[in-house]
C-alpha positions, 0 to 999 in steps of 0.5 A: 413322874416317868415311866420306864423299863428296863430289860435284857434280850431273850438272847442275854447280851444286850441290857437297856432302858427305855424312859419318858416323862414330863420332865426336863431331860429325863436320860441324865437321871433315870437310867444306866446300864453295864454290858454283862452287869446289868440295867435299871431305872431309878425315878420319882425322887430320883436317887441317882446314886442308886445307878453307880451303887447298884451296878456294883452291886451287881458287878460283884454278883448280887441278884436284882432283887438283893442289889435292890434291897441294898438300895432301899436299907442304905436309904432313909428316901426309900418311901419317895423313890422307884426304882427298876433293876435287871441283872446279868441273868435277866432276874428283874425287880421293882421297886414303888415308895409308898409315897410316890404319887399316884397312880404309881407301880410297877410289874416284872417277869423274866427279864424285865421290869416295867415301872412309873408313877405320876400315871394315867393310871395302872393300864400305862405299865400294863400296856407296856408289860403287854408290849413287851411280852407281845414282841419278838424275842428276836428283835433287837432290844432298842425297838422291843423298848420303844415299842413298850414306851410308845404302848405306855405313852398310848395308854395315857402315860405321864399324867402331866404331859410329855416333854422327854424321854430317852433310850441306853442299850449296852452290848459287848464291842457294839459301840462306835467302831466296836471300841466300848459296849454302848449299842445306843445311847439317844435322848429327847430333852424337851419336845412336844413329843419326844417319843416319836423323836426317839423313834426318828433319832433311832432310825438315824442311829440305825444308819450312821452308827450301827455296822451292817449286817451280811444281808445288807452287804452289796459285794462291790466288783469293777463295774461298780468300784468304777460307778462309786468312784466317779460318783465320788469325783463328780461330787467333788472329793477325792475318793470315794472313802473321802465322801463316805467319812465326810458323810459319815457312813463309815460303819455301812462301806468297808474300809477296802470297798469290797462292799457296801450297805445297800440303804447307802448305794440307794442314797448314792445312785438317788443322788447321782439320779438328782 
């Protein structure tokens, strides 16, 4: 009763999962995903232990389409459950029960595996598949995942409704800091429209949490040390580093302020001009 894709970038180093139902905080049971190892989704009658279980099957060197097959002999649920699997490579399967409740199928192809039942009917996967293949390669994964569950939802999604959804990225030294491997990691658990929620935390996450690229980078001289500082100062902290981390911007201004995110000099001078 979901529907999902997982997938790899064109560029090989980042894996996700993207998922919405008509169910109570779908993120705490569909998806996983290890940087360098792979992603997948399980759902219908979830057999949550496939995401530990396939993920070290595919650690340990198996194809999508062996770790699956594992699954499903170790399991006498296979007829009730559906599951989606890509590995390091981008080598995609599906899996559908014959007793998952229609309509209820999936596609594959290089480097992704779209898959959901309890559908409008098959144009919901269709139109996620055309979504995919329809994005640029080079766009970062979360949006091209986004984009897909949006074009699914459009299409009629979830027969029962919507209620929530959510979306995992992994990518080497991407996490908070640089510290783990988790690029994004954002869930709607209950919501009138949970995707359109996801599309807004994915812009805040954007902001608070992702370092800014070079061309976002505002190189920062005397002149506006000295606006930044003041700016700071008036607004009653004691640097300008101090309103930056009690703002929480700290991966968009560099730790010795030789530059800073552009959108957050924006949100600076917007706020002095207030």
């Amino acid at each position: 009763m979901t529907f999902s894709i997982v997938a790899r970038s064109a560029d090989g180093e980042s894996w996700g999962v993207a998922v919405a139902s008509k169910f109570l905080a779908v993120g705490s049971a569909v998806p996983a995903a290890v940087a360098g190892v792979g992603a997948l989704a399980t759902q219908a009658d979830a057999n949550v232990a496939y995401k530990g279980l396939a993920l070290s099957h595919l650690d340990e060197g198996a194809t999508a389409p062996v770790a699956l097959q594992r699954l499903l002999e170790e399991d006498e649920g296979r007829a009730h459950r559906q599951v989606g699997i890509v590995d390091l490579d981008g080598t995609a399967a599906s899996h559908t029960g014959a007793e998952c409740i229609p309509w209820a199928g999936g596609r594959t192809g290089d480097g992704y595996a779209v898959q959901g039942n309890c559908l409008a009917g098959e144009e919901v996967v269709a139109a996620m598949e055309d979504a995919w293949l329809g994005g640029a390669a080079d766009a970062p994964l979360q949006d091209r995942l986004i984009a897909a569950l949006a074009a699914g939802d459009a299409a009629g999604g979830d027969r029962r409704g919507r209620q929530s959804a959510a979306i995992l990225v992994v990518r080497e030294g991407a996490g908070y800091g640089g510290l783990d491997d988790v690029a994004v990691d954002l869930r709607v658990d209950d919501h009138e429209a949970p995707i359109d929620e996801l599309v807004r935390l994915l812009d805040l996450h954007d902001l608070y949490l992702t370092a800014s690229t070079e061309e976002e980078r505002v190189s920062v001289d005397a002149a506006l040390r000295e606006e930044l500082e003041a700016f700071a100062v008036a607004a009653g902290h004691r640097d300008f580093h101090t309103w930056v981390s009690t703002e929480n911007y700290e991966m968009r201004v560099a730790p010795d302020l030789a530059w800073i995110d552009r959108r957050v000099l924006a949100i600076v001078r917007e706020l002095s001009d207030s």
